[in-house]
N, C-alpha and C positions, 0 to 999 in steps of 0.2 A: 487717512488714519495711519500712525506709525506702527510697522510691527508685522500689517498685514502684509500676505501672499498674493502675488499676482496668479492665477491661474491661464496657463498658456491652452488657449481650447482647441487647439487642432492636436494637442498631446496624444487624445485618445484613441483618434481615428488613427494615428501613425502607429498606435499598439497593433493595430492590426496587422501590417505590414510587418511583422517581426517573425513571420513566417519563411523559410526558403520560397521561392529567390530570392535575398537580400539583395534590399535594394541600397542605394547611397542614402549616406543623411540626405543630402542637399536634395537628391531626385525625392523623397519622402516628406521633405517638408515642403516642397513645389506641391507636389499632389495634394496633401492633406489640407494646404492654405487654398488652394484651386475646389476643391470637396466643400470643403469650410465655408459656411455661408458668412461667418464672423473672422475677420482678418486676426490677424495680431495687433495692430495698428489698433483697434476697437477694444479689445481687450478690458482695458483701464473701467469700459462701463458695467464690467460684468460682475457676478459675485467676487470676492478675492477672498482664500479660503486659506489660512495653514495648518498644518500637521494638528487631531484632536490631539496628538499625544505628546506635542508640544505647549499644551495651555493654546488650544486656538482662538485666534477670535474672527469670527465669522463675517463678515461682511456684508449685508444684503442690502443692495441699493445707498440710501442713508441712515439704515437702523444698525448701532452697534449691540450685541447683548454682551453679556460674562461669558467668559471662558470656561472650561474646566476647573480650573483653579482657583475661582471665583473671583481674580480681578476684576474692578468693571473697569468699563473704556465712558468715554461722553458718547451722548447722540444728541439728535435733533429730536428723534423720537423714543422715549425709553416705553421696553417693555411692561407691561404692567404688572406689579407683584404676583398678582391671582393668576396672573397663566403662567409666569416663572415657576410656581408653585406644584401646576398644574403637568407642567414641563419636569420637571425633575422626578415629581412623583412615577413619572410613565404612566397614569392613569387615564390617559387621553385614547378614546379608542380611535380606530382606523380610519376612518372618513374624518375624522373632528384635527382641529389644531395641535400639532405638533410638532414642535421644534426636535434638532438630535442632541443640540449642547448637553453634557451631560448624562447622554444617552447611554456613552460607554458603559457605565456607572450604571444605568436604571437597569440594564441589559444584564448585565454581571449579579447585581442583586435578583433580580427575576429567575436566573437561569438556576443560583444557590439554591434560593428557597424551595425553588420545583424541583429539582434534586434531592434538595432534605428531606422533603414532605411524599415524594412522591413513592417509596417503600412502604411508609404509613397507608398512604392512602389505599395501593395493591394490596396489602395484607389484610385490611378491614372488608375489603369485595373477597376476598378468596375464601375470609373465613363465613362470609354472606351465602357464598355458592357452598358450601359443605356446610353448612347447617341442615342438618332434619329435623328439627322441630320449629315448630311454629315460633315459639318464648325468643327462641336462640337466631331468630331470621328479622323477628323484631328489634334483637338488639343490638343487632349489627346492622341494621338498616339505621335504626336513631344513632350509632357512635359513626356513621361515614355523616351523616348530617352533621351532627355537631362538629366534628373535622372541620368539614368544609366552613362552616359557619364562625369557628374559632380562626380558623387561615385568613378569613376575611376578617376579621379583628385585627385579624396581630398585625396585616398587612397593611389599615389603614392607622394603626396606632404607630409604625414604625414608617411611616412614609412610602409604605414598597408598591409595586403592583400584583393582587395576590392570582389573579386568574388559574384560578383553580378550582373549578367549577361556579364562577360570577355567573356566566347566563342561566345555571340549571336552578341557584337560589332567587335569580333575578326573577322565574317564572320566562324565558326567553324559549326555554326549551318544555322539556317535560312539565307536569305539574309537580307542585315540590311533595303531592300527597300521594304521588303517582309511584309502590311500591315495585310495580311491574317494570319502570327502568332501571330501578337499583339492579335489579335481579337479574334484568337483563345487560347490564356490566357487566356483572358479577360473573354471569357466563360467559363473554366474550370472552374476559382474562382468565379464565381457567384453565383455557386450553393450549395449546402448544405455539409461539409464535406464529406460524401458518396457519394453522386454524382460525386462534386469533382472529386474525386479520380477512380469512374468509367469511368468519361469523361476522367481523366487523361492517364489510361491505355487501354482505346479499342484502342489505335493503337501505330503505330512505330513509328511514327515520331519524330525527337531526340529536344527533351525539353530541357531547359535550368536547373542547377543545383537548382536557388534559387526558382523554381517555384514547386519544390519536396518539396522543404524544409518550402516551407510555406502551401501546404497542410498538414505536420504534424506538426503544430506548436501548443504550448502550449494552443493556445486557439478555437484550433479545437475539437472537440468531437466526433470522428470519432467514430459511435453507431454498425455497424456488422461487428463481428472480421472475418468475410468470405470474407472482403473487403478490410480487413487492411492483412490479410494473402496474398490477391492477389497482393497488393503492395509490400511485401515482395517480391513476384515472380519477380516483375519488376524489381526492383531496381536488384536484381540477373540475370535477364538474359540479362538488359540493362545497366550494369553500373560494373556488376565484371564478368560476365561469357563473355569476349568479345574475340574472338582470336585477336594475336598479328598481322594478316597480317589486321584487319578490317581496312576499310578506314573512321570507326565514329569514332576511340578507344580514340581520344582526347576529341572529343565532349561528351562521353560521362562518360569517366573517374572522377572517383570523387578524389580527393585532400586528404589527412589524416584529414586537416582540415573541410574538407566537412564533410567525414565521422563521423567521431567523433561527430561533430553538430549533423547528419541527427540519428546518433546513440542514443543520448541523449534523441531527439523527439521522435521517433519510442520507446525506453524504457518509458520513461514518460508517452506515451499512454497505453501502454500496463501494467505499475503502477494504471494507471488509472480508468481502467474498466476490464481488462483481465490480471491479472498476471501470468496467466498457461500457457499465452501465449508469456512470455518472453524469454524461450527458443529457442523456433524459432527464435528472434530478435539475440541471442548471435551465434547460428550456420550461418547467415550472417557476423556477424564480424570474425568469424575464415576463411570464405573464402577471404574477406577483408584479413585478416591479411597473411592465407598462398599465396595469388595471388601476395603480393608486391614482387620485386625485390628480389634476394636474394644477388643480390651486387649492390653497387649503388658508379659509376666513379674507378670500380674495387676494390672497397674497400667492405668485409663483414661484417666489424663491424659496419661500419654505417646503414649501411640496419638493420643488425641487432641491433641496437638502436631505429632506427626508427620503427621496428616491435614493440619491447619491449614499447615503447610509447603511439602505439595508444593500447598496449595488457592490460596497465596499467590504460588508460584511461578508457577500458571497466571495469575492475573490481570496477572500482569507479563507477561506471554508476550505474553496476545490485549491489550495494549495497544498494541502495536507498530504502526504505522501499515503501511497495506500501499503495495506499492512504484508502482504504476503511477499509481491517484486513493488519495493520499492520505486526502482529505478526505473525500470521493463517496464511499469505502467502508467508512468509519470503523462505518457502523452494524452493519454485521454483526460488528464487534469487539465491538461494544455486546451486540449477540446472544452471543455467544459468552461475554459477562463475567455477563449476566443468567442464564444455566444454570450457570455457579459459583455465584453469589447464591442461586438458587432450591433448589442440593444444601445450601448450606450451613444455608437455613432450614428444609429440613427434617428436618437431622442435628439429634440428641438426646443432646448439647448442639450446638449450635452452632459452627461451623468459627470461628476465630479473624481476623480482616482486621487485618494488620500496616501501619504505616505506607504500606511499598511499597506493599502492597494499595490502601488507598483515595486513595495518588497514582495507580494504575493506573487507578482507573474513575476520578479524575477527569477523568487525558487524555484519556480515551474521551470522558467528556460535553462536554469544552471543544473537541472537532473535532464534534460533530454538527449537524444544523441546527439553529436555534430552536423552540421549539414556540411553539404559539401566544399561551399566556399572556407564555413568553417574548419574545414580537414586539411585545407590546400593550406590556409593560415598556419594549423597549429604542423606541416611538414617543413615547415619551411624554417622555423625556428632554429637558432644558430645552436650547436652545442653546448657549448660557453652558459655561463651565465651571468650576470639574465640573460635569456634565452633571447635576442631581437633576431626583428624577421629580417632573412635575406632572399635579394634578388635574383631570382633563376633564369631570369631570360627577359626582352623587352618588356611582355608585359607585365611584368611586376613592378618594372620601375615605373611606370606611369600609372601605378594605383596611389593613388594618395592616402593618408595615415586613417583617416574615418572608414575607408575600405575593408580596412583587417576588422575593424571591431566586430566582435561579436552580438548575439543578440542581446544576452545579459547586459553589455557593456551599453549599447544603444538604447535600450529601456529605463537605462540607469542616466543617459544625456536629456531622455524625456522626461524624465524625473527633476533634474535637476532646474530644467528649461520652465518647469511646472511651479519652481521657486522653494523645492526641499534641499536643504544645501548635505552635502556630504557627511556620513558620520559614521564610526566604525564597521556598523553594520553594511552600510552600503559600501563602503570600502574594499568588504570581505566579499561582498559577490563581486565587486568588480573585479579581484583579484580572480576566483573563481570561473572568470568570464572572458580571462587574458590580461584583466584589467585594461582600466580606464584613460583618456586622458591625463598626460600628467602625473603620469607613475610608472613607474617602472614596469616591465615586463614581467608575465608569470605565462604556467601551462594553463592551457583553458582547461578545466578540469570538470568532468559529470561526474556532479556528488550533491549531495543534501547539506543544504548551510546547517554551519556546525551550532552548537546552542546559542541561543538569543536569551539577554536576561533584559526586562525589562523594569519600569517603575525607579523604585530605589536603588537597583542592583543597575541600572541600566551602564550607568559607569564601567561594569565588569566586562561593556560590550565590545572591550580594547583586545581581550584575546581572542574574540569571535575572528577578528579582524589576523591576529597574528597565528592563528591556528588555522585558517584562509591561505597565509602565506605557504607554511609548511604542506599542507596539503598539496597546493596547486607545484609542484616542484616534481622532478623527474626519477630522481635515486636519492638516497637516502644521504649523499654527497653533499646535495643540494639541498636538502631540508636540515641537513643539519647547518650549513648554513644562516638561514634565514632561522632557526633557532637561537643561533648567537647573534641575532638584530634584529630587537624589540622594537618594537612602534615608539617607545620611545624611552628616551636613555633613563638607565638606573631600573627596568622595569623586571622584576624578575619571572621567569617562567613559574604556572603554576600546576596543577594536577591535567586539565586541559593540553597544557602545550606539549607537557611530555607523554600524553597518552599519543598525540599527532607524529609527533617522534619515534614511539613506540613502534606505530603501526607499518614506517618507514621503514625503520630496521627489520622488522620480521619480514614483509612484503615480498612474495617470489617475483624472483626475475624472470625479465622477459624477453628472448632472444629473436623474434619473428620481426622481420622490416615490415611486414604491411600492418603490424600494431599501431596505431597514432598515439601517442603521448595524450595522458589523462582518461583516456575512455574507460579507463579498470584501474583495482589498485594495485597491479603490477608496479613494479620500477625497470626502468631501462637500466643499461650499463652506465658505469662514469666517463668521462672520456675523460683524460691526463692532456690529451694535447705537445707542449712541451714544457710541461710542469717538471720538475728537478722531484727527485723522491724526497728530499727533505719538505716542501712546499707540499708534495702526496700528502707524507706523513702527518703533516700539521692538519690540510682540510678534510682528514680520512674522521670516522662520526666514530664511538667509541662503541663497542659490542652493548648489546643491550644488557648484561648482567652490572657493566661497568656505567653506564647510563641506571643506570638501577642504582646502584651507592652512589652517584653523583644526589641521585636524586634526595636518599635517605638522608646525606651531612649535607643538604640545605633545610634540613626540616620539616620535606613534605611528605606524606604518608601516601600509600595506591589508594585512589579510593574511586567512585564512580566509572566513568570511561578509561580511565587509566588502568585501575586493578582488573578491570575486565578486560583487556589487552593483554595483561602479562598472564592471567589463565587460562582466556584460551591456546595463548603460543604457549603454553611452559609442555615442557617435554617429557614431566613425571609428574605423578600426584604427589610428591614430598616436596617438588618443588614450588609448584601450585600452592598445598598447605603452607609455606614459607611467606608469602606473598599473603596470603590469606593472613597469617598473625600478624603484619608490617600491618595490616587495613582495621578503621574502626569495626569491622566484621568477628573479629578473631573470636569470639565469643561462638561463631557457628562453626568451628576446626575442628574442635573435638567429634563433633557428630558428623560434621565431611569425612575426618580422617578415617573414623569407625564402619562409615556406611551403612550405621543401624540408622532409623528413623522411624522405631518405635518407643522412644525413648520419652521422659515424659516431660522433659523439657522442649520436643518437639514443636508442642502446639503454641509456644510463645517464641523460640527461636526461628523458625523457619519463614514465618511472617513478616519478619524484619528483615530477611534479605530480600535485595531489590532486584528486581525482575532481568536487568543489565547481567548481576552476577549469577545469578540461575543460572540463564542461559551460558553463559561464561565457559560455568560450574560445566557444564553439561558436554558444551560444546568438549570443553579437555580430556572428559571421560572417554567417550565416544571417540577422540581422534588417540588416545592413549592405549584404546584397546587393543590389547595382542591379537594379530591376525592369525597366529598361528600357537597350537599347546606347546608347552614345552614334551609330552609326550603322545604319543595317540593313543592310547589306552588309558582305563581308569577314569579315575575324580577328577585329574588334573587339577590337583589343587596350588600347582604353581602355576597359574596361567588366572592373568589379570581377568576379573569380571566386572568391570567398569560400566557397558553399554546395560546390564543389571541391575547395578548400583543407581545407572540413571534412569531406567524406568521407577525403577520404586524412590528414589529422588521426587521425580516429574509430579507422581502419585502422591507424595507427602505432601510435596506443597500446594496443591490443588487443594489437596483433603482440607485445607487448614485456611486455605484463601479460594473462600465456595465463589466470592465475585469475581476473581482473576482465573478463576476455571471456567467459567463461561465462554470467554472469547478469547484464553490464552493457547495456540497454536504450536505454539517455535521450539518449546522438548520434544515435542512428538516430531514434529520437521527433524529437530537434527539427528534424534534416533534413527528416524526412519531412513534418511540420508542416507548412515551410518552401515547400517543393516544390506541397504539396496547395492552399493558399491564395493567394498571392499572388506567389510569386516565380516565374521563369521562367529557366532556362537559354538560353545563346546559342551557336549552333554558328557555326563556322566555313565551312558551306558557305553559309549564306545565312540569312535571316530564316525561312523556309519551314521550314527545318527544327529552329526552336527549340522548338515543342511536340513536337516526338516527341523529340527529344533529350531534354526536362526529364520525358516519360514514361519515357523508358528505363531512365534513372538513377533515378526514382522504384522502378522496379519493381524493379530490381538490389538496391537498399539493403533495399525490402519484402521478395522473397523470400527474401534474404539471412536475416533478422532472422526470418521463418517459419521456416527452414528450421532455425537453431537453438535456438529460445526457442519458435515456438509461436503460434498465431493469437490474437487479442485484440481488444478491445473498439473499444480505441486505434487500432489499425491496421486496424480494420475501416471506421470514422470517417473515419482517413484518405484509404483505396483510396473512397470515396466519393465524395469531394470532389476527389479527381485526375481521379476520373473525367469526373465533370459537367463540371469545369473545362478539361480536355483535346478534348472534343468539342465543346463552344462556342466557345472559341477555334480552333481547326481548319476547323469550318467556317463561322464569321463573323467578320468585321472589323468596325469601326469607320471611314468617311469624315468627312471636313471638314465634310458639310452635319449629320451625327450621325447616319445612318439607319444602319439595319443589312442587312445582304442577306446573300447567299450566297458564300461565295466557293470557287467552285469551279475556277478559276484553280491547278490545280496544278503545281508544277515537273516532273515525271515520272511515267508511270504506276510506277514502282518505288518512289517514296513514297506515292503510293497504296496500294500493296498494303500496303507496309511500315504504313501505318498501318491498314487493315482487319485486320491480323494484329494490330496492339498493341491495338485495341478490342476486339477476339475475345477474347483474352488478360484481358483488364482484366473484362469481362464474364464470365466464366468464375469468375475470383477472387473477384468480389461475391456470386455464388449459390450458390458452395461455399463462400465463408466464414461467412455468412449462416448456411445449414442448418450449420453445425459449431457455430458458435456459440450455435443457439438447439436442438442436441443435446440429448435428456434426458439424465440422469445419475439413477442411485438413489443416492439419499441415504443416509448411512450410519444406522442404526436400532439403538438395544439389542433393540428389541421384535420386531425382524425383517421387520417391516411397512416396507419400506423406501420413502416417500414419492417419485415424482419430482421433479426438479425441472431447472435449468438450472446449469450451473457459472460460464456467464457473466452479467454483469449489463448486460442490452439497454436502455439509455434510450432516452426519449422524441426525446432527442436523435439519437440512434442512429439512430430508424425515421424520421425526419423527411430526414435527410439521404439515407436509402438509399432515401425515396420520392423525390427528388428526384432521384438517379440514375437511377433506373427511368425517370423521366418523360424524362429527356435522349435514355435509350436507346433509348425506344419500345418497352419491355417490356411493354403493358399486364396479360396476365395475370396477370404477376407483382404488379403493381400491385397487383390484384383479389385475389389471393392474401395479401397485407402488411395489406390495411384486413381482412381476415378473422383474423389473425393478433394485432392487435389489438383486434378483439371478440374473441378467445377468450382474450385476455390478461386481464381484466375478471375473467373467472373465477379465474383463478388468481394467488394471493397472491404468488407471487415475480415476479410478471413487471412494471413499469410501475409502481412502486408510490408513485413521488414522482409520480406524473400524474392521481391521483384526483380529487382537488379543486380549486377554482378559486385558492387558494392555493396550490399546489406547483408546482415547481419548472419542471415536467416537463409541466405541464398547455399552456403555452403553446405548445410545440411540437408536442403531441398536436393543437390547433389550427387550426396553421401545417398539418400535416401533411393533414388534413380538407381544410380549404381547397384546397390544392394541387392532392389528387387530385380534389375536386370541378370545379376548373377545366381540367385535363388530363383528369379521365373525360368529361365531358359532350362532347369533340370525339371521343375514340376511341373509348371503351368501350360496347356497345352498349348501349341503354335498359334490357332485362330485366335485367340484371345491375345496372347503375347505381342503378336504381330497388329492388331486391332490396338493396342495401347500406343505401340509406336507409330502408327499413322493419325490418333487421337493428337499426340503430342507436337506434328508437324502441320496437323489441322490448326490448334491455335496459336504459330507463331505467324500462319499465312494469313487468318480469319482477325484475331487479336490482339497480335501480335506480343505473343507468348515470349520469354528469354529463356523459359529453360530449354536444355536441352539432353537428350538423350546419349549416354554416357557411351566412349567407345573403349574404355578400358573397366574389364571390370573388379569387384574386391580382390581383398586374398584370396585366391582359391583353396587354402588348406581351411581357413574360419569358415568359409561357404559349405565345404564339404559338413564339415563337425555340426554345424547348424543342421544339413540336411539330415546327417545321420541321427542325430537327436531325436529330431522329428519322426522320424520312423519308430525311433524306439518308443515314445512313449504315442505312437500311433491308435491305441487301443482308448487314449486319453480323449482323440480326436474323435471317434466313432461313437464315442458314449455321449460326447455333448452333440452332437447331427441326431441323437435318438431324442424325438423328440416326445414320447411313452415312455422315457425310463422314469420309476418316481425319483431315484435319489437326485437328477439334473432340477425336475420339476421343485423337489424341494430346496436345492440350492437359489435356483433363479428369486422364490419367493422370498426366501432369509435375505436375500443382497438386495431387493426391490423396499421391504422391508425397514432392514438398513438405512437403504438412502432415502428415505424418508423419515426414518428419525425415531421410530417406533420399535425396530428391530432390535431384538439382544445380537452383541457380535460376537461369536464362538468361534474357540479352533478348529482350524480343519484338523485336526491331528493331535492327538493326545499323547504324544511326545516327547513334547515342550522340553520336559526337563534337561 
């Protein structure tokens, strides 16, 4: 049949192998053909399958069907109308006949309607659960009926699948007369997503499908992963672990379509707040996937289509970058795509990798770090551009050209091999990845492919491709550039390529040799070489103000990625507001420029900016704020209040967008940033009280953002650094001659206290955040054998900064307690795992950290203990074979001093949290325990704020 795809079946098992050590093509396709019970040779007799998003058509054995597109092809044997019918509709349940043609579409329509409907249907049980009268529990008991019973109308009149409570009207489940389960809905979703979900699973009784699915839905925030792990359990032992003689198996069977939704959620949460804990989510879809049929109306290749589907669909799923580190957590997406990979090689035949599919792992492999081989590749790069690689010694020269490629690049040859031919998109990761065969050279670059248009707009996927280019380039020399050579002639740049532009020019430079080219978005230097400066002059890129009127007389406006580029680099807010009138936005400037946002055009303006520019918005506040009054007395009321402007900003649009408040994060991040490192609030009563003012507000915003969303890694980092920073400045100054001393000069004993209470406070937060965060969690298991492990992921960076609180605070045992913490990190594979070796990432701060405490232990800690640390640490290089080592030079000693003297001073701080009778400690611990469970109001330590 013309048209069709050959599918290469040793493709998938070779995915595996895309792990360090890279191996050679040639040695990869040796093994996988040797693994491979079916040659390539044999091929020709297997499904031949192309791209669904090409108009595919399917191949099984001799039955052709239609495409997406509704072409039909000829067969030998055609489909029969009634199950094409049956087929599109998506109303074929799980064990019964079902093809995927089409599916995309049934999927898309299914996921809409349960989206649309699914607010309706929450708010009909919520006003069921707050009824007190009888009349009013009746009425809302018959209007969720009728609901449902209308859903299933509209759903068979429009051709959809309405599963929206089908088994509970079917009689599958409950009786339909049975008002005792309404009721008992109605209470599960009353309560707080945790709750929820604890009321959901203490018992057996068989629920309905959509009432799963809206406890994890997009705008739940389901805060302990010990709770979302247990729901994993459910849905595994009440929905896929079921024998075939059960007499529930229908009831409680999920659909592909179910799954896939419930799949979505359950990953989006886990993107959310816990990305270590995606893996579990993906060892559920492989039992999913191995439990389907393995023939379905006696035919195997439909099953096995319908496998390959929903196997495809997950690989799209765990691509999705997670919300908080991007980049930083990408590996566990990688985790998550390798246990799809590892089911698929060892199903008999082989699970199917559709186009989507191995664009999904390529974006996985083009955000992870470099491996090694990859590092020696991307040093070896000539200066010049394009950048090709040169030979440093024998062995370079007898590596041959498939040696260097990366893993993007070699997932993109398996791709091709598979019979998807090349197309902008893949272009742009190959560039991405060093690029491909047959193309030119670029920098391998870790980053997130840039946007994807698909469908009608798919055409538009030619800048994806040249906005790839400029990225993957070194200084802004070079990007400018591959800016002047479009993929192809006559093509002009559009808002895209000059935001990729944008980000080059502003981008700090990077002077350190042991940097690799692409790993950040530093830029290196340019090199000249023996360029003539006229020849400079010409390839030099123009100032971004002057790329700014390039851009204005060709006609294009800032607008999306682009105008959020020039806001957050712009250097004033009048220049910002300038930018802001060039953009279809300008209608929101007046009330930017103002800073009021109780205005009454607020509640319709502020909604229409997009979330890009907020943040933007925010980010320029916050980097524009004066660090310093122009005077130290008084109102100061020439001294910018920007980081101000942007809490009640943050606050406006939340107020007015209640569903993007739910799980929007990233103002209060870059506040809180803002707050912990370098800026400083200024009160009005005097200079004295601008560090308890700038903590106050710190902690407002922090428990604010706990108390809805949940503790995290991010603001764990932060509260660290507020911390150190707030008792340093507090209790020393800086004089004229440059010494440092005490300054125990305080305006009142009332901001004393007031500040022994916000230290209390701050301190209290760091030890309970700390133990929450490094919480076991049982990992979810088919086997049952449920491994520990943590849900959060602790860097090295993490424990470096929170030793460096400790040491401010004069916690030593705690101290004592952290370098112990990590020795037993050593042992266990999840914990520090970018800190092993003298190459990672992570190792340098592991360190920094050594050091530190060896220069703060050695004045406090007493000898037995100290000396007991460092025979601990040469125990596991001899036993373990441990690589860090015990530092023989140690910090500054003047910072060491000012740390220890701090400590003493606010020593009275220390002795009050060891009291374990005092109430006001008692009362603190309760408010923070409180808190991070989501119940707590979050209050200032300090009524000083202003």
């Amino acid at each position: 049949m013309r048209g069709a795809r050959v599918i290469t079946w040793e493709c998938v098992e070779r995915l595996r192998w895309l792990d360090p050590p890279l191996l050679p093509l040639h040695a990869i396709r040796a093994q996988s053909t040797c693994n491979s019970p079916i040659s390539r040779r044999t091929t020709t007799k297997k499904p031949h399958v192309k791209s669904a998003e090409e108009g595919s058509t399917f191949r099984f054995k001799r039955v052709s069907v239609p495409s997406r597109d509704g072409d039909n092809a000829t067969s030998e044997k055609p489909v029969s109308q009634k199950k094409l019918e049956a087929i599109s509709k998506a109303e074929v349940r799980f064990g019964e006949t079902q093809g995927i043609w089409g599916s995309a579409k049934a999927l898309r329509r299914f996921y809409t309607n349960f989206n649309k409907h699914e607010p309706t249907a929450r708010r009909i049980l919520a006003e069921l659960h707050s009824a007190s009268e009888d009349g009013a529990r009746q009425v809302a008991r018959r209007g969720f009926r009728d609901f449902l019973m209308h859903r299933r109308r509209a759903a068979r009149e429009t051709g959809s699948a309405a599963y929206f409570g089908d088994d509970w009207l079917e009689g599958n489940s409950p009786s339909r007369d049975d008002n005792a389960e309404l009721d008992h809905w109605a209470w599960i979703l009353s309560a707080n997503p945790d709750t929820a979900i604890e009321r959901f699973i203490s018992d057996d009784r068989p629920k309905p499908i959509f009432l799963l699915l809206m406890l994890v839905g997009r705008d739940q925030v389901i805060r302990e992963p010990q709770i979302f792990v247990s729901l994993l359990q459910y849905i595994f032992k009440h929905h896929l672990d079921i024998p075939p003689t059960s007499q529930d198996q229908r009831s409680f069977q999920l659909t592909w379509m179910h799954f896939v939704v419930l799949l979505n959620r359950l990953a989006s949460n886990c993107l959310e707040s816990w990305p270590k804990l995606l893996p579990s989510v993906s060892r559920l879809a492989v039992v999913f996937i191995e439990r389907m049929p393995a023939k379905l109306e006696g035919s195997q290749a439909h099953a096995q289509a319908m496998r390959s589907e929903v196997f495809n669909h997950a690989l799209r799923i765990f691509a999705k970058p997670p919300a908080i580190n991007p980049l930083d957590d990408m590996e566990f997406n990688w985790e998550a795509q390798k246990i799809m990979l590892v089911l698929s090689s060892r199903l008999q035949p082989s699970l199917y990798v559709t186009r989507d599919g191995y664009r999904s792992i390529r974006r996985v492999l083009a955000a992870l770090p470099k491996s090694v081989q990859e590092k020696e590749v991307s040093q070896r790069a000539s200066k010049t551009w394009p950048p090709y690689r040169r030979d440093w010694d024998g062995r370079d020269e007898r590596r041959r050209p498939e040696d260097n490629l990366s893993r993007v690049v070699r997932a993109g040859v398996l791709q091709r091999e598979a019979g998807y031919a090349r197309d902008p998109v893949d272009r742009a990761l190959d560039i991405l990845g060093g690029s491909g065969t047959g193309m030119s050279p670029s920098i391998q670059t870790r980053a997130l492919l840039p946007v994807v248009w698909t469908e009608e707009k798919a055409n538009l996927n030619i800048f994806t491709e040249w906005s790839a280019r400029i990225i993957a380039t070194r200084n802004a020399r070079e990007a400018w550039r591959e800016f002047n050579e479009p993929p192809q002639s006559g093509l002009k740049p559009n808002a895209i390529i000059y935001a990729e532009m944008f980000q080059k020019l502003f981008a700090r430079e990077v002077h350190d040799a042991s940097v690799v080219p692409g790993d950040g978005k530093e830029v290196f230097p340019v090199y000249d070489g023996n360029l003539s400066p006229f020849e400079i002059a010409r390839i030099t890129p123009p100032e971004p103000k002057d790329l700014y009127q390039m851009m204005l007389l060709s006609g294009l406006r800032p607008t999306g990625s682009c105008l959020g580029v020039l806001l957050k680099n712009s250097e004033t807010k009048e220049e910002a507001l300038r930018y802001l009138q060039d953009s279809p936005f300008k209608a929101v400037a007046p009330m930017l420029r103002e800073g009021s946002f109780d205005r009454p055009d607020c509640a319709t303006l502020l909604p229409e900016l997009p979330l890009s520019i907020l943040y933007a918005w925010i980010r320029m506040l916050c980097r524009t704020h004066a660090r310093q009054p122009g005077h130290a007395t008084g109102a100061a009321s020439n001294v910018s209040k920007h980081i101000e402007e942007a809490v009640r900003l943050a606050s406006a649009y939340h107020k007015h967008n209640p569903v993007v408040s739910e799980t929007d994060r990233v103002p209060s991040y870059l506040i809180l940033d803002a707050l912990a490192n370098d800026k400083v609030l200024y009160s009005s009563h005097g200079p004295h009280y601008n560090i308890s003012g700038t903590l106050s507000v710190f902690m407002k915003v922090w428990q604010q953002l706990v108390r809805l969303k949940g503790v995290d890694e991010k603001l764990f980092e932060q509260l660290c650094k507020i911390a150190r920073k707030s008792l340093r400045l507090t209790t020393f100054k800086d004089t004229e001659t440059g010494q440092v001393h005490m300054g125990g000069e305080w305006a009142d004993d009332r901001l004393l206290k007031s500040r022994e209470h916000q230290f209390l406070q701050v301190y209290i937060w760091l030890k309970e955040t700390f133990d929450m965060l490094n919480a076991p969690v049982r990992e979810f298991s088919v086997a049952g054998d449920d491994p520990l492990t943590t849900a959060h992921k602790i860097t090295a960076a993490h424990v470096y900064h929170y030793m460096r609180a400790l040491g401010v605070i004069g916690d030593w045992r705690e101290m004592v307690r952290l370098m112990h913490w990590i020795y037993d990190a050593w042992d266990q594979d999840g914990l520090l795992r970018a800190a092993r070796n003298p190459g990672d990432v992570g190792y340098n701060h592991i360190t920094r950290t050594f050091s530190y405490f060896a220069s703060v232990g050695q004045r406090v800690v007493d000898p037995e203990t100290f000396l007991a640390l460092q025979e601990r640490l040469e125990e596991l290089k001899i036993m373990k074979g441990c690589r860090w080592v015990w530092p023989e030079e140690t910090d500054d000693e003047l910072d060491i001093e000012v740390d220890v003297a701090v400590a003493k001073q606010w020593w009275a701080v220390k002795e009050l949290l060891d009291s374990e009778n005092d109430p006001t400690v008692g009362d603190l611990r309760r408010q923070v325990r409180e808190i991070m469970k989501g119940s707590g109001e979050a209050k200032n330590g300090s009524k000083d704020a202003s």
